[in-house]
DSSP file (Angstrom, degrees, kcal/mol; ACC not computed):
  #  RESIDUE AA STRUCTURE BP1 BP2  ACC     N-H-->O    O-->H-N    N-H-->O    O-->H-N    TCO  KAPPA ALPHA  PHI   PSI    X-CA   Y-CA   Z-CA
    1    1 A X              0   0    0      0, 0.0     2,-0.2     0, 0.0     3,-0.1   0.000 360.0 360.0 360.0 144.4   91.4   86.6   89.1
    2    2 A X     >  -     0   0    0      1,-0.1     4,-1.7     0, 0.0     3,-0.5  -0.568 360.0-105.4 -89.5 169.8   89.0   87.9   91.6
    3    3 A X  H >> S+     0   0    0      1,-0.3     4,-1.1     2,-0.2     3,-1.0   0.978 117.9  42.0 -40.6 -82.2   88.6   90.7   93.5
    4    4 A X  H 3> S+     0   0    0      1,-0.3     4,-1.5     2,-0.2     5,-0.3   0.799 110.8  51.9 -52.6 -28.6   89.5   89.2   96.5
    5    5 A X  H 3> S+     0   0    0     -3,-0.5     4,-1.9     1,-0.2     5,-0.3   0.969 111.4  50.8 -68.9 -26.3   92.5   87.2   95.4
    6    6 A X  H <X S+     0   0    0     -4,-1.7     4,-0.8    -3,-1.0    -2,-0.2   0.715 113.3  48.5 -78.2 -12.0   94.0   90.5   93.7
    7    7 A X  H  X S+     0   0    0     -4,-1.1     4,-3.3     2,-0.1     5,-0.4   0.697 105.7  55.9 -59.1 -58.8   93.4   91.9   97.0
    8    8 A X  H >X>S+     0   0    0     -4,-1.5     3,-1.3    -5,-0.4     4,-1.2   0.869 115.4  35.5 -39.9 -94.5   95.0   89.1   98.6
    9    9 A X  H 3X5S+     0   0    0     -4,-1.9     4,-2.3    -5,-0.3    -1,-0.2   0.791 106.9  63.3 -47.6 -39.0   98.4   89.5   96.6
   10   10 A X  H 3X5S+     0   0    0     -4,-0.8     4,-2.3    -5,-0.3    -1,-0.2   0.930 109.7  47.2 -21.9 -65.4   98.3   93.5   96.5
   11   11 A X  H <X5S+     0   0    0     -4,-3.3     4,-2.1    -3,-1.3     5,-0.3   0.958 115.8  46.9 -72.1 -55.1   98.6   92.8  100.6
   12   12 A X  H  X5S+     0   0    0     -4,-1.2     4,-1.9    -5,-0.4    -1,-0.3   0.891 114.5  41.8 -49.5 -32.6  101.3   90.4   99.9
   13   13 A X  H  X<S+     0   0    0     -4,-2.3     4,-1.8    -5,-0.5    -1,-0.2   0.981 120.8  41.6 -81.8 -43.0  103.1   92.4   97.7
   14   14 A X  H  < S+     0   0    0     -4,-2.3     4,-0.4     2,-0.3    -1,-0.2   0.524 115.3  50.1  11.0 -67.0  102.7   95.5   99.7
   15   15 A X  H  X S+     0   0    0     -4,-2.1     4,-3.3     2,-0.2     3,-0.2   0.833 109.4  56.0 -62.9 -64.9  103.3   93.4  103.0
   16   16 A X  H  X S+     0   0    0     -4,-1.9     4,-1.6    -5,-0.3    -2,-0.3   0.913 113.1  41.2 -46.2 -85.8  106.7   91.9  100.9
   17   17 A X  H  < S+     0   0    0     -4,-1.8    -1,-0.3     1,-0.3    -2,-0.2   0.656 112.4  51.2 -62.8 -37.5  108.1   95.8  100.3
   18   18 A X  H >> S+     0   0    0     -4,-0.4     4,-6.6    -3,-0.2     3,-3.2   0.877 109.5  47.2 -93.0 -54.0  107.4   97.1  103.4
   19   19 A X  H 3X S+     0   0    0     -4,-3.3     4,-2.0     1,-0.2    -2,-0.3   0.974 113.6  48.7 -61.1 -41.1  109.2   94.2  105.3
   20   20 A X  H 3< S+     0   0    0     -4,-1.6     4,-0.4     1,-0.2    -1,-0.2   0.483 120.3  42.8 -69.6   8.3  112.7   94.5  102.7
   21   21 A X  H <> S+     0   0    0     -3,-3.2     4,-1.6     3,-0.1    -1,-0.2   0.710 115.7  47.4-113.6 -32.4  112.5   98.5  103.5
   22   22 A X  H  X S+     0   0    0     -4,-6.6     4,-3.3     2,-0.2     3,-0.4   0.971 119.2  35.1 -55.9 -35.8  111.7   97.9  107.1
   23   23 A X  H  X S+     0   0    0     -4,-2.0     4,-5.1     1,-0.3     5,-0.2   0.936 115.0  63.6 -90.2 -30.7  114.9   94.9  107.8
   24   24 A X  H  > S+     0   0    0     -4,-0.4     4,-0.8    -5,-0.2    -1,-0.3   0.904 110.3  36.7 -39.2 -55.9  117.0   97.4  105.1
   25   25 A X  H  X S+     0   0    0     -4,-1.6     4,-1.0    -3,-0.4    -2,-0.2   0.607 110.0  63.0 -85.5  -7.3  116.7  100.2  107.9
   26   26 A X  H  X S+     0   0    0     -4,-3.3     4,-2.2    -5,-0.2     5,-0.5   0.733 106.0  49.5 -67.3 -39.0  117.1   97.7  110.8
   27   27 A X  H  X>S+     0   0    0     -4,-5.1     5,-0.9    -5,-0.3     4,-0.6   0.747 102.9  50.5-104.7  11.1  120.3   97.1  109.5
   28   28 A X  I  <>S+     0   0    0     -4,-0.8     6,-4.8    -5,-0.2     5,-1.4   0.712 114.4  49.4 -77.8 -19.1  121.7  100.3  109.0
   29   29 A X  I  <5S+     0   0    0     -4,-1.0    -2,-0.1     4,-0.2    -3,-0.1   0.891 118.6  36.5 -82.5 -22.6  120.7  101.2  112.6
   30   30 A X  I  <5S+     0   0    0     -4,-2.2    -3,-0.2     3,-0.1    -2,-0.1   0.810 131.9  21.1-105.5 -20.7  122.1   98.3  114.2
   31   31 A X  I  <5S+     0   0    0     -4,-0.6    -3,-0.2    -5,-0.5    -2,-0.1   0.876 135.5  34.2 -82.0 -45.1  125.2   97.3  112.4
   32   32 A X  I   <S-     0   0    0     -5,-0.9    -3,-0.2     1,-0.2    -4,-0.1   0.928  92.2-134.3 -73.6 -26.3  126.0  101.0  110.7
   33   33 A X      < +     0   0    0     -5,-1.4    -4,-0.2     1,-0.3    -1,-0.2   0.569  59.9 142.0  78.0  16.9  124.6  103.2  113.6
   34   34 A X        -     0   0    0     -6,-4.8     2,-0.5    -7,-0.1    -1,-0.3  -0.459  45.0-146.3 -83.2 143.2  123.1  105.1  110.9
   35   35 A X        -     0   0    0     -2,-0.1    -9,-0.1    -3,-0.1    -6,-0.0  -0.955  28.4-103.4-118.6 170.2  119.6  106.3  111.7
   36   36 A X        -     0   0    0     -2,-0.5     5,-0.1   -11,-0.2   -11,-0.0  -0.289  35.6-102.6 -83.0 159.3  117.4  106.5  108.9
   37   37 A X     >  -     0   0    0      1,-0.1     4,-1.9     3,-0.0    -1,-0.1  -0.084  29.6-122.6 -59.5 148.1  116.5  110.0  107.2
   38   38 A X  H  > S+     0   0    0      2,-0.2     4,-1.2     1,-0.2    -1,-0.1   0.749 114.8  68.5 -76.0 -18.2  112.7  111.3  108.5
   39   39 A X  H  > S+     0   0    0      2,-0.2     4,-5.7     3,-0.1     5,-0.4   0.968 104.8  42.8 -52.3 -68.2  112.0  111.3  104.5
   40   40 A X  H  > S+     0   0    0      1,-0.3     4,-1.1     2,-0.2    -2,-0.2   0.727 113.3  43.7 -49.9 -44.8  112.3  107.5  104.8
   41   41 A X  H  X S+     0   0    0     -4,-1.9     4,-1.9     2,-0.2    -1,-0.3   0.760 118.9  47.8 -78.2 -29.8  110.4  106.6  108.0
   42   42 A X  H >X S+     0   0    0     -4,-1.2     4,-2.5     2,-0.2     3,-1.1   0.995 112.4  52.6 -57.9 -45.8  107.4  109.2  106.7
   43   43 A X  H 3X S+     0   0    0     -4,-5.7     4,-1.4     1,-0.3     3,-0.5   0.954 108.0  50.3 -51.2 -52.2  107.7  107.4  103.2
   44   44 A X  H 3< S+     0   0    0     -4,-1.1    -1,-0.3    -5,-0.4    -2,-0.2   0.682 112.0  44.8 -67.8 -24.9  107.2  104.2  104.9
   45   45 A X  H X< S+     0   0    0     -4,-1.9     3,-0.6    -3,-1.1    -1,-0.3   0.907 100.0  65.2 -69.3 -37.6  104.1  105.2  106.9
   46   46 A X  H 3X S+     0   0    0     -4,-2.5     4,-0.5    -3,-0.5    -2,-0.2   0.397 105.4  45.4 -60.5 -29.5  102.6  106.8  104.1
   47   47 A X  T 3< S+     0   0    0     -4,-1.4    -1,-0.3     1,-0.2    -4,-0.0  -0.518 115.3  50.5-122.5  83.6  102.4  102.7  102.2
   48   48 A X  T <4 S+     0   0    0     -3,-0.6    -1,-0.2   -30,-0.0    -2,-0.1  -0.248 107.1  51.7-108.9  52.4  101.1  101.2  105.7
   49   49 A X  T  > S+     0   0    0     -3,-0.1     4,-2.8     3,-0.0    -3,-0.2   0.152 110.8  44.0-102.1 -51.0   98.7  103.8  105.6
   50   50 A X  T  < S+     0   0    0     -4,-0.5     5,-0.2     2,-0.2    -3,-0.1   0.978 115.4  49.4 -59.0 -40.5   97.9  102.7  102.1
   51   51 A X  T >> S+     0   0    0      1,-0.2     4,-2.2     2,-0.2     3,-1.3   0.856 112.4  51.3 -26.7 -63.6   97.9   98.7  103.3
   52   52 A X  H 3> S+     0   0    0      1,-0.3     4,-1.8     2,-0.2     2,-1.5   0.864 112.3  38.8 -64.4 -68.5   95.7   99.7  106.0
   53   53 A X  H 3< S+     0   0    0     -4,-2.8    -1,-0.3     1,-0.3    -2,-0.2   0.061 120.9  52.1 -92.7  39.0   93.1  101.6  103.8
   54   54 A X  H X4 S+     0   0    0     -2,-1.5     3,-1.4    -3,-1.3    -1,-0.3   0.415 112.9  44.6-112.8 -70.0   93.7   98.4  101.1
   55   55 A X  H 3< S+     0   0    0     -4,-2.2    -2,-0.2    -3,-0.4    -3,-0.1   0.880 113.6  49.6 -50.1 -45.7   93.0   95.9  103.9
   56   56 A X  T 3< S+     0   0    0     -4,-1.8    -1,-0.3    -5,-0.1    -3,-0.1   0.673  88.3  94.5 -77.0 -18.2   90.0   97.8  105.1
   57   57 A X    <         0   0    0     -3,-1.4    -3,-0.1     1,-0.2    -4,-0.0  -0.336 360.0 360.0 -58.7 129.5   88.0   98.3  101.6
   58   58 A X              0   0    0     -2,-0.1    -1,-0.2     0, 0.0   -54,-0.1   0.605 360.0 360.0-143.6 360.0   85.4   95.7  100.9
């Protein structure tokens, strides 16, 4: 595989986790009323921070 596809799928996979942790805390705030812990939203900047400095290497 090459660099760039294994980049390529990294962002998918990456992309892929991010979105089941975002629609996971979308629905506890709109159905439960929950809001999510400040651990959870840091954690979750903290990998689209990584994406970003993934996305931006060449």
């Amino acid at each position: 595989m090459t660099d760039i596809t294994q980049k390529k799928e990294n962002v998918k996979i990456k992309l892929n986790d991010l979105r089941q942790n975002l629609k996971k805390m979308h629905l506890a705030v709109t159905e439960e009323l929950i809001l999510p812990q400040p651990d959870d939203v840091k954690t979750l900047i903290s990998k689209m921070d990584q994406l970003l400095k993934l996305i931006e290497s060449k």
